[in-house]
N, C-alpha and C positions, 0 to 999 in steps of 0.2 A: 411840761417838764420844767422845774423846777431850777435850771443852773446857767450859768451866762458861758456864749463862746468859750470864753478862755479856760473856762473848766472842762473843756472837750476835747479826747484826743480818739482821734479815729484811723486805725490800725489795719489792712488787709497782711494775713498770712499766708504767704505765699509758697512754692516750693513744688520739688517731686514728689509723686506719694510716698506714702510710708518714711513722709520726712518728721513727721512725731506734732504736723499743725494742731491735729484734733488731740493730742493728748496736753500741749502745753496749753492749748485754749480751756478744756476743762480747768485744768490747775489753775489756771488764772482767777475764770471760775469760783472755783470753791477758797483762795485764797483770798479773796475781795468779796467772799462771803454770799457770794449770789446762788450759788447752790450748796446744798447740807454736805453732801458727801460728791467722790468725785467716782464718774463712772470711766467706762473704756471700751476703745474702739472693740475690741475681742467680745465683751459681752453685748456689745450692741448697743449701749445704754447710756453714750455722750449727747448733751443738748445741743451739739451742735450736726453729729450724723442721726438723722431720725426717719430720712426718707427710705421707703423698705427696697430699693435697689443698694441702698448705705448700708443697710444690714449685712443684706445679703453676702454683700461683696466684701464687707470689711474696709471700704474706704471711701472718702465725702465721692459724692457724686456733682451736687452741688453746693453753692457758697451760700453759707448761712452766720447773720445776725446775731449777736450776743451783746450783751453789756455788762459790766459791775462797777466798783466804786471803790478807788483806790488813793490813797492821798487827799481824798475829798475831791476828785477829779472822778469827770466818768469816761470810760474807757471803752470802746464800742469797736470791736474786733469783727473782722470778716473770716472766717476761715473758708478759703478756696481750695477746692480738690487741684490734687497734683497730677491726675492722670493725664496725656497730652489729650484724649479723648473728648474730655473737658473744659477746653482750654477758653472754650468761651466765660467759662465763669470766674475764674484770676482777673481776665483781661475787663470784665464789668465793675470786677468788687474795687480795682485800683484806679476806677473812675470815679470811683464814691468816699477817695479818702486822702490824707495829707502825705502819711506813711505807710510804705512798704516793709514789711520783716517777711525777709528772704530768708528759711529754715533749707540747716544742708547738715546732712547726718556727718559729724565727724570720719566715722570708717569710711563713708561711703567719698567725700570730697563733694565737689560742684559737679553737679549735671548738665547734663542739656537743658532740662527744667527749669531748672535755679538760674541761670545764664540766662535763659532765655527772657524769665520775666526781671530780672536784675536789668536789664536795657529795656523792658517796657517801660518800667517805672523811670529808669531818666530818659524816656522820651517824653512821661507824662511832668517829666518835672518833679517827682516827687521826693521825700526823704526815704532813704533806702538803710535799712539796720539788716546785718545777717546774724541769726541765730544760728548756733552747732547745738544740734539736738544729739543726745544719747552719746554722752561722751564718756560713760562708764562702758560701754563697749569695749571686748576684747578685740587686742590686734589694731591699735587704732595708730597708724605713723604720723606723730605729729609734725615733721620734716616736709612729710607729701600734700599732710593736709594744707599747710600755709603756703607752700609750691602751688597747692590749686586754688585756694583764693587767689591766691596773687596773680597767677596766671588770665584765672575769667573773669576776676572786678576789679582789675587794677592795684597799682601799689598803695590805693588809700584804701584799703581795706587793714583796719586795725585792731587790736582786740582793747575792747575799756576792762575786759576781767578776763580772770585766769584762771584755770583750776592748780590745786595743788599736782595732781598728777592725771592723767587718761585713761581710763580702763576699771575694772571692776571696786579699785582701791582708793578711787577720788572721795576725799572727807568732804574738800568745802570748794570755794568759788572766791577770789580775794579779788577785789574791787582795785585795779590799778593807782587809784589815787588816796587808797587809803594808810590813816594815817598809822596805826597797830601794828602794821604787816610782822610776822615774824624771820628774822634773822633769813633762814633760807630759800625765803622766797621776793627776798628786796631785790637783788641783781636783776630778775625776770620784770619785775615792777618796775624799776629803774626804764630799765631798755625801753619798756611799751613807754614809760610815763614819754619817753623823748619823743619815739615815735609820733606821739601822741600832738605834744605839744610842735614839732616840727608841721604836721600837718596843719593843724589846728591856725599857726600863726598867718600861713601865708596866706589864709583869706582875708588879709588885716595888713596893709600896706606900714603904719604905723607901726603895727607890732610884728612883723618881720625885722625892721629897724632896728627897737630895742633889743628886739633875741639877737640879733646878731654881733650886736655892740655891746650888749651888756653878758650874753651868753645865758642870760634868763627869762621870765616874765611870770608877772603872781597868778599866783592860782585864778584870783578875782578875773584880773585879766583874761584867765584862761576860758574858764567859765563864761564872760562874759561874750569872747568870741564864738566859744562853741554851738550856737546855732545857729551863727549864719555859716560856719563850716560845712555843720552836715549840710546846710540844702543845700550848699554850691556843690556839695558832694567834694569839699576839700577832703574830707572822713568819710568814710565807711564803716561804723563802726561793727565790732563782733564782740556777739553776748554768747555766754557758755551756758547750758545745761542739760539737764539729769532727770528726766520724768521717773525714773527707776527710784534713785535716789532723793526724788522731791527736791532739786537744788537746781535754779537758778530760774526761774517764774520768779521768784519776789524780786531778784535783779532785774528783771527782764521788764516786770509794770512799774519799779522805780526810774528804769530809766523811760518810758514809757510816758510817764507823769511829769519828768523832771527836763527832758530834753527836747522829746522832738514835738513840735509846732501844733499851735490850737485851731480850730476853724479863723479865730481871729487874725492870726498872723502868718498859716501855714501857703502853701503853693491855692491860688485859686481857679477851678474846674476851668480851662479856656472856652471863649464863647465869641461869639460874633453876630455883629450887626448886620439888620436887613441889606447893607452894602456891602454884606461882607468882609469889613475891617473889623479888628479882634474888639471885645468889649472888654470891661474889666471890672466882674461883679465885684462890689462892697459889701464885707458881710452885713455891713449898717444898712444897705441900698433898700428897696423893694423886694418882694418875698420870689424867690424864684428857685428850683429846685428840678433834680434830673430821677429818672426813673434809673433806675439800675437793674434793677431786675425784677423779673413778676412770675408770680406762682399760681397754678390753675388748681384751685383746692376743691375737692369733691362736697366739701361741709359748704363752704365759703363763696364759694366763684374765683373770681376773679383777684387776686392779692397783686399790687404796685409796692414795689419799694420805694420808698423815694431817699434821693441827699439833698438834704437842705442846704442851699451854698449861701443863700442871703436873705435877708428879712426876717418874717414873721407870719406862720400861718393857724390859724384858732381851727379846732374840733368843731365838726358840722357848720364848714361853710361853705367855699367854691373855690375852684383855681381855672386857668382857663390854660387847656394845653393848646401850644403855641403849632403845635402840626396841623390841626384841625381849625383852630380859633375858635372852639367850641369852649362856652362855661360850664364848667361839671360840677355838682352839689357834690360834696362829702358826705359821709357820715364821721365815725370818731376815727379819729387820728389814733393809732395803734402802735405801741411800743412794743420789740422784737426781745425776744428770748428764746433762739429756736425757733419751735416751732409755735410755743407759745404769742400770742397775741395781748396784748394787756390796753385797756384804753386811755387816754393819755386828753390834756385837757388843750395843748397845742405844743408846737415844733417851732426852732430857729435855726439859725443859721449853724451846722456844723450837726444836728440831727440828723440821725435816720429812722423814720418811723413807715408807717405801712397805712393805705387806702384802701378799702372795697369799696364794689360796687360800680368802680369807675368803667363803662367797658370799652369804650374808644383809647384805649391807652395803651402804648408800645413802649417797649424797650429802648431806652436813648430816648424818649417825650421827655422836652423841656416844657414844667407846668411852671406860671407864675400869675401877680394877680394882675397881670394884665396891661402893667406900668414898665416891666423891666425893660422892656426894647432889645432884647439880644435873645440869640438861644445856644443853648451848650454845645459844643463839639460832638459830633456821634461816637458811640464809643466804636473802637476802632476792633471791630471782632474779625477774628480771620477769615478767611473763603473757606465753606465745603469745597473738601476737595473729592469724595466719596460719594459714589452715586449708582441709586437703584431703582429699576424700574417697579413700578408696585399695580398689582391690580388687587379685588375685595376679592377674598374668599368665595363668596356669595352674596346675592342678589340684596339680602337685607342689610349688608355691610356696607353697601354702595354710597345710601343716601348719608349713613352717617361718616361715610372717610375723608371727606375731605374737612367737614366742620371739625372734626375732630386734629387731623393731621394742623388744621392752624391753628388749636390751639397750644397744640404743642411748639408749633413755630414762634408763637407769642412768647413762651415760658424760656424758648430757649433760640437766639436769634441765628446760630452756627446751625440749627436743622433749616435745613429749605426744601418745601412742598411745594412742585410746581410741573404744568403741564409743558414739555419739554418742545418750542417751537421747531426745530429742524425734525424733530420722527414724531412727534404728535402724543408720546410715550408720556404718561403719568408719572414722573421719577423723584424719589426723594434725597436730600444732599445732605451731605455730615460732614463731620472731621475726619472722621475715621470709621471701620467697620463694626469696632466694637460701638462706637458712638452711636451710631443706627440701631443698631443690637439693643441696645438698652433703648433708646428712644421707640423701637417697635414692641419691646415688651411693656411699657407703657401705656402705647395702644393696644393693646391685648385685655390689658387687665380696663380698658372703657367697652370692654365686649366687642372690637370691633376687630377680626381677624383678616389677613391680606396673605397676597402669595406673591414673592419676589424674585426677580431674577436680573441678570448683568441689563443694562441698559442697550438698545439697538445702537452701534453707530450709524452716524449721520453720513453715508458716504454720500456720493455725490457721483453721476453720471456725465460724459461729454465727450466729442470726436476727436480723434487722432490726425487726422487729415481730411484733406476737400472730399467730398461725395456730393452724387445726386441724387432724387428719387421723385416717382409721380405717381400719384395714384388718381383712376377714374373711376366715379359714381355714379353706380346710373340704377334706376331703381322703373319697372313698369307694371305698374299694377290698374287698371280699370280710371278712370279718370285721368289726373294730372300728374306724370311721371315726376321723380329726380334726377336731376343732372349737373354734374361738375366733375371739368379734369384740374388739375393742380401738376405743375413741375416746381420742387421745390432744389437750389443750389445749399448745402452749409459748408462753413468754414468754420476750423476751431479757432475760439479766441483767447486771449493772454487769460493766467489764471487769477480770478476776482473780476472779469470782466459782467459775470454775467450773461444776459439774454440779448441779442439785437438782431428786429426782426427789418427787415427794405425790401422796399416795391420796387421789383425792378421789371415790371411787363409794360412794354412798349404793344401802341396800337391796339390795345383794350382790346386784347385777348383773354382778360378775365375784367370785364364792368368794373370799373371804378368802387360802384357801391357796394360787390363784393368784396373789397380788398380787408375790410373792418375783417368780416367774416373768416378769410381766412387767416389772420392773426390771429384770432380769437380760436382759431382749431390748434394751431400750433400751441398755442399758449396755456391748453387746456390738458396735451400733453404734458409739458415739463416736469410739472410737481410730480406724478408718479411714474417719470423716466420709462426710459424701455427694454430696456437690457434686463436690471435686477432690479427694477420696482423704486428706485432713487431718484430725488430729482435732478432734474438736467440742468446743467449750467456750462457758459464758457464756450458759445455756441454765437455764430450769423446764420438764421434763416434768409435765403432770398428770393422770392418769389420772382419766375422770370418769364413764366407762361403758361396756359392753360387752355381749357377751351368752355364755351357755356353755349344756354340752349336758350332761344328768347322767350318758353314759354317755361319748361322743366329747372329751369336754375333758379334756385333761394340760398338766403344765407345758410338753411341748415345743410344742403347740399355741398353748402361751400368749405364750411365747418369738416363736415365730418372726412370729407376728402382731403382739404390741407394735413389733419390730423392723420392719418395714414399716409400719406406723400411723407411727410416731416419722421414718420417711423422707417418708412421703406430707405429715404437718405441717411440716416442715422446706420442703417445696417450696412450701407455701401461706403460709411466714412470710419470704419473700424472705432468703435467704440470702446473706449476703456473705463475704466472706474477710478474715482480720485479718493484718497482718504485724508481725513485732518489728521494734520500735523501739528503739534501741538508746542510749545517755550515751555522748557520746565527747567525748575531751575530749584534744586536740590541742597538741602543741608543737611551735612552729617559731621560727629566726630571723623578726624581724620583717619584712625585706624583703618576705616572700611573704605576706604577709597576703592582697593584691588576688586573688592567683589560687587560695589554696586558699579564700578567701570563695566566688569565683566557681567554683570545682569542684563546693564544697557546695553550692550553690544548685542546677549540674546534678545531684546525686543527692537531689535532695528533700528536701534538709537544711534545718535551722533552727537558726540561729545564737542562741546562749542567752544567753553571757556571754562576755567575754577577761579576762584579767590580762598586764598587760606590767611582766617584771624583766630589766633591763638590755635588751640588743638578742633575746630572748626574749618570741615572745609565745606564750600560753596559751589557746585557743577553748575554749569548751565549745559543744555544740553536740547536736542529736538528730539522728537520719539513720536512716532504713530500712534495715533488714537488709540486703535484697536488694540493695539500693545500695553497699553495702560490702562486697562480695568479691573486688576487685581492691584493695582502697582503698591498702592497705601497697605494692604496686607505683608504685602511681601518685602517693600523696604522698612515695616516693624520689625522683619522676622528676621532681616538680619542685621539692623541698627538695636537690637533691644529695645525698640519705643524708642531711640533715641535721634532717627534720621526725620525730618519734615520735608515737605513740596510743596511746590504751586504750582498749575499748569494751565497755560491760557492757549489756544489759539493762532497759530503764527498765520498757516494758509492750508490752501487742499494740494495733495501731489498723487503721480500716479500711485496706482496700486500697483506693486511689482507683481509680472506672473510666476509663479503660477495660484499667487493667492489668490488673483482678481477672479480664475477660476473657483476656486472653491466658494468666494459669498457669492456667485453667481448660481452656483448651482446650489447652494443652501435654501439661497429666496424661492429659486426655482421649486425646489424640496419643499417649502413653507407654504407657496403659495396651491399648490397641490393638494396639500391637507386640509388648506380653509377650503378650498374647494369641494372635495370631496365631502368634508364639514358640512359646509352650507348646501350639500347634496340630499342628507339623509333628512 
């Protein structure tokens, strides 16, 4: 590619759906001449939605690659879906760029969405511009709308242009600084220009000074501070337009071109050294470059993205990804248009171009050639919070679902395919339900069908109080009998203790060398519990007497007796069942407070703490496992897509009766069927 750094500006579009990303991106597009004509989301036929869930649906599913040529600058936009369902694909494409443009529908104001990636991007450091898309909309209060910026991105949120007016009637777009303006719209220009330059000045110690003592400062001047404003994010600034009326795309790539930051000079991808102290790539430095995202192509294989953050690297040669230390041959270096591939002669610093063939390669691989010493910061994607148990449809599904299911993990790092350690369950992890929904129709169309259901909780078995129990084994059959007694003591233990098992037999009433033995029967219990099938935990076995025979006792005798002594005590120490409890800790607009209070209360929740920032509130809150396996459906259903969670693990606590009844007698019920099952 033909162009140096500073001719490079690289852009992710960010926003809620149906914030108008894919429509300004076409325009861009076709204004910078990279495509003939311009298509749209409704006919299906933008170069940037191509993938046929895009279709379908009517809106990106994932973040796709564009470029064109504006100002003699080149421009290489990400457009990332808005759906929350997707959220891992904003949160990769603003790893891979200097600037953010956060799209927020005039009518509609700031979202959850918008908000939310508006604080990703200045945690990433980066230059943050918001666009108002579709501002010929009817009904549009421009009172409310500057109330909501100002509210969810602070007071440095400022507009650099203007329309003449809001709604079906807007002629044009006037650029705050320009110098033409007609008569009634200078007052409006005035205002912003102050605003403007107010902000602008104070990232400029010197020129705070002069504005204040002189009451001015020259344009030059102005201009000249204006980009270390935006990155400190002294500015915020807001661009106006009109995909309806074709008005404000060409604002929107001059300021694009003219203000915010090159690979050269812009925020650089944080990285760190083998010690763990931060590094600090030089675009000049050694070639080193992050994957951001990869596509599993049915023509293709395997597709890497890559951002080139520094050096220089040539078509068909080698990089050696730093996860592995493995050196990977290339073949050609590939320039992105969509879905289009085009091959390209080599990449620097502030490209994004594309790999096959590589197949050790993940999402978040820092590849360099070997020299850099550092590797990039992971990208920071959220937790699956979403989880379902999966088995194959059938027998020939089998062999291929799990190769399959990673490759989709590869494509997209927010699905997680994994056998689930506490119930042993095959289960897969998402954002959300529709997020699995699509990622399962996916595996559908590789021919590989599966049949799902809620995932088993993990409950967990263990005693109420002291008990005892003893069981004796005597077995006489022709030859050499069996024989072992066992008296086993438990006590329940504090919850997280665990298993602890002590010898407590005086006078070798059970041999020494049996003692292995009967730990080994107790211990053989635990895992599939005895009540409901759960493992046992938060227990002292104590072995305190027995009796054996000098000819009939073996370790297997010894075994299989403690193991029944250790169930007979279990039933004399009233057994209950524990369930996880889980930290959750919820965000929603504040409106819903009333009813996701009152939901939590219907799942047995207990409300801990809130924090409220801006019209944001934050619950913390403890809630039963088993209470939250629909929870991501139903706080959609009544946040509007608007509420998020996260939920970890606090500890295990009783199950209140009379639930502990009902999974007891469930398993009961379950285990019955495989029986009869494994009968016929």
């Amino acid at each position: 590619m033909s162009h140096r750094p500073e001719d490079v500006r690289n852009v992710a579009l960010v926003g809620a759906g149906g914030a108008g990303k894919t429509t300004l991106t076409e325009a861009a597009l076709f204004l910078s001449k990279a495509i003939a004509r311009k298509g749209t989301v409704e006919d299906g036929n933008t170069v940037s939605d191509f993938d046929p869930d895009e279709k379908e649906r009517r809106q990106s599913v994932s973040a796709s690659v564009v470029h064109g040529t504006w100002n003699n600058a080149r421009v290489q936009l990400i457009d990332a879906p808005g759906a929350a369902d997707f959220v891992g694909e904003p949160t990769a494409a603003m790893c891979a760029v200097e600037t953010v443009a956060i799209a927020v529908t005039a009518k509609d104001g700031v979202g959850v969405t918008a908000r939310r990636r508006f604080h990703d991007a200045g945690k990433l450091g980066l230059v943050r511009v918001v666009v108002l898309t579709k501002i010929d909309q009817e009904n549009i209060d421009h009172a409310a709308l500057t109330a909501s910026l100002q509210a969810n991105f602070g007071e440095h949120v400022i507009p650099l242009n203007f329309p003449d007016q809001f709604g079906p009637g807007v002629t044009r777009i006037y650029n705050v600084f320009a110098e033409d303006l007609p008569e009634e719209v200078k007052p409006r220009a005035m205002e912003l220009r102050k605003q403007v330059t107010e902000a602008v000045v104070e990232c400029d110690d010197a020129l705070i000074e002069k504005y204040f003592s002189e009451g001015a400062v020259t344009k030059e001047e102005l201009f000249h501070a204006f980009p270390k404003a935006i990155r400190t994010g002294h500015i915020v600034p807001v661009l106006h337009t009109s995909s309806a009326k074709e008005m404000g795309a060409r604002q929107f790539l001059d300021f694009v071109v003219n203000e915010t930051p090159s690979p050269a000079e812009g925020v650089v991808r944080a990285a760190k050294k083998p010690d763990g102290s931060a590094a600090d790539p030089d675009p000049k430095g050694p070639f080193a470059a992050q994957v951001f995202k990869i596509v599993v192509d049915p023509h293709v294989g395997k597709v890497a993205f890559l951002r080139v953050w520094s050096g220089h690297l040539a078509s068909k040669s080698s990089f050696v990804v730093a996860r592995s230390g493995k050196t990977e041959r290339i073949g050609d270096l590939l320039e992105v248009q969509g879905k289009d591939l085009k091959p390209v002669a080599s990449a620097q610093a502030g490209d994004i171009v594309a790999v096959t063939k590589v197949d050790d390669i993940h999402v978040g691989d820092t590849v360099t050639d070997g020299h850099a010493g550092f590797v990039f910061d992971p990208i920071p994607f959220p937790r699956a919070q979403v989880t379902l148990a999966v088995e194959p449809k059938n027998r020939a599904d089998e062999a291929k679902l799990i190769p399959e299911l990673s490759k989709l993990h590869e494509a997209d790092p927010t699905f997680v395919p994994e056998r689930d350690p506490a119930t042993h369950e095959f289960v897969i992890r998402g954002v959300s339900s529709l997020h699995l929904d699509v990622t399962l129709k996916r595996l559908a169309r590789k021919k590989v069908e599966v049949v799902t259901k809620p995932p088993t909780v993990p409950y967990r078995e263990t005693v109420s109080i002291k008990g005892q129990g003893e069981h004796r084994h005597k077995k006489q059959s022709g030859g050499r009998g069996q024989f072992a007694e066992v008296h086993l003591k438990l006590e329940p233990l504090p919850r997280g203790t665990g298993f602890e098992f002590v010898d407590a037999v005086i006078g070798g009433t059970i041999p020494r060398q049996f003692i292995p033995a009967v730990e080994k029967g107790v211990r053989d219990v635990l895992p599939h519990g005895v009540v409901a099938g759960y493992p046992f935990t938060d227990v002292r076995a104590i072995v305190h007497f027995g009796k054996f025979h000098d000819v009939d006792s073996d370790e297997f005798s010894f075994k299989l007796a403690a193991g029944l002594a250790f169930k007979a005590a279990v039933e004399a120490s009233r057994p209950i069942l524990l369930e996880p409890i889980m930290d959750v800790e919820i965000e929603i607009p504040s409106r819903f407070m009333g009813e996701i209070s009152g939901d939590l209360n219907s799942r047995r929740g207990r409300i801990v703490g809130m924090d409220t920032e801006g019209d944001l509130t934050k619950i913390h809150a403890q809630v039963p496992l088993p209470e939250m396996l629909n929870y991501s459906t139903e706080l959609r259903s009544i946040t509007a897509g608007e509420g998020e969670f996260r939920a970890d693990l606090a500890r295990y606590d009783r199950v209140p009766p009379p639930l502990d009844e009902q999974v007891i007698a469930k398993h009961k019920k379950e285990r019955e069927a495989a029986a009869a099952h494994g009968h016929h």
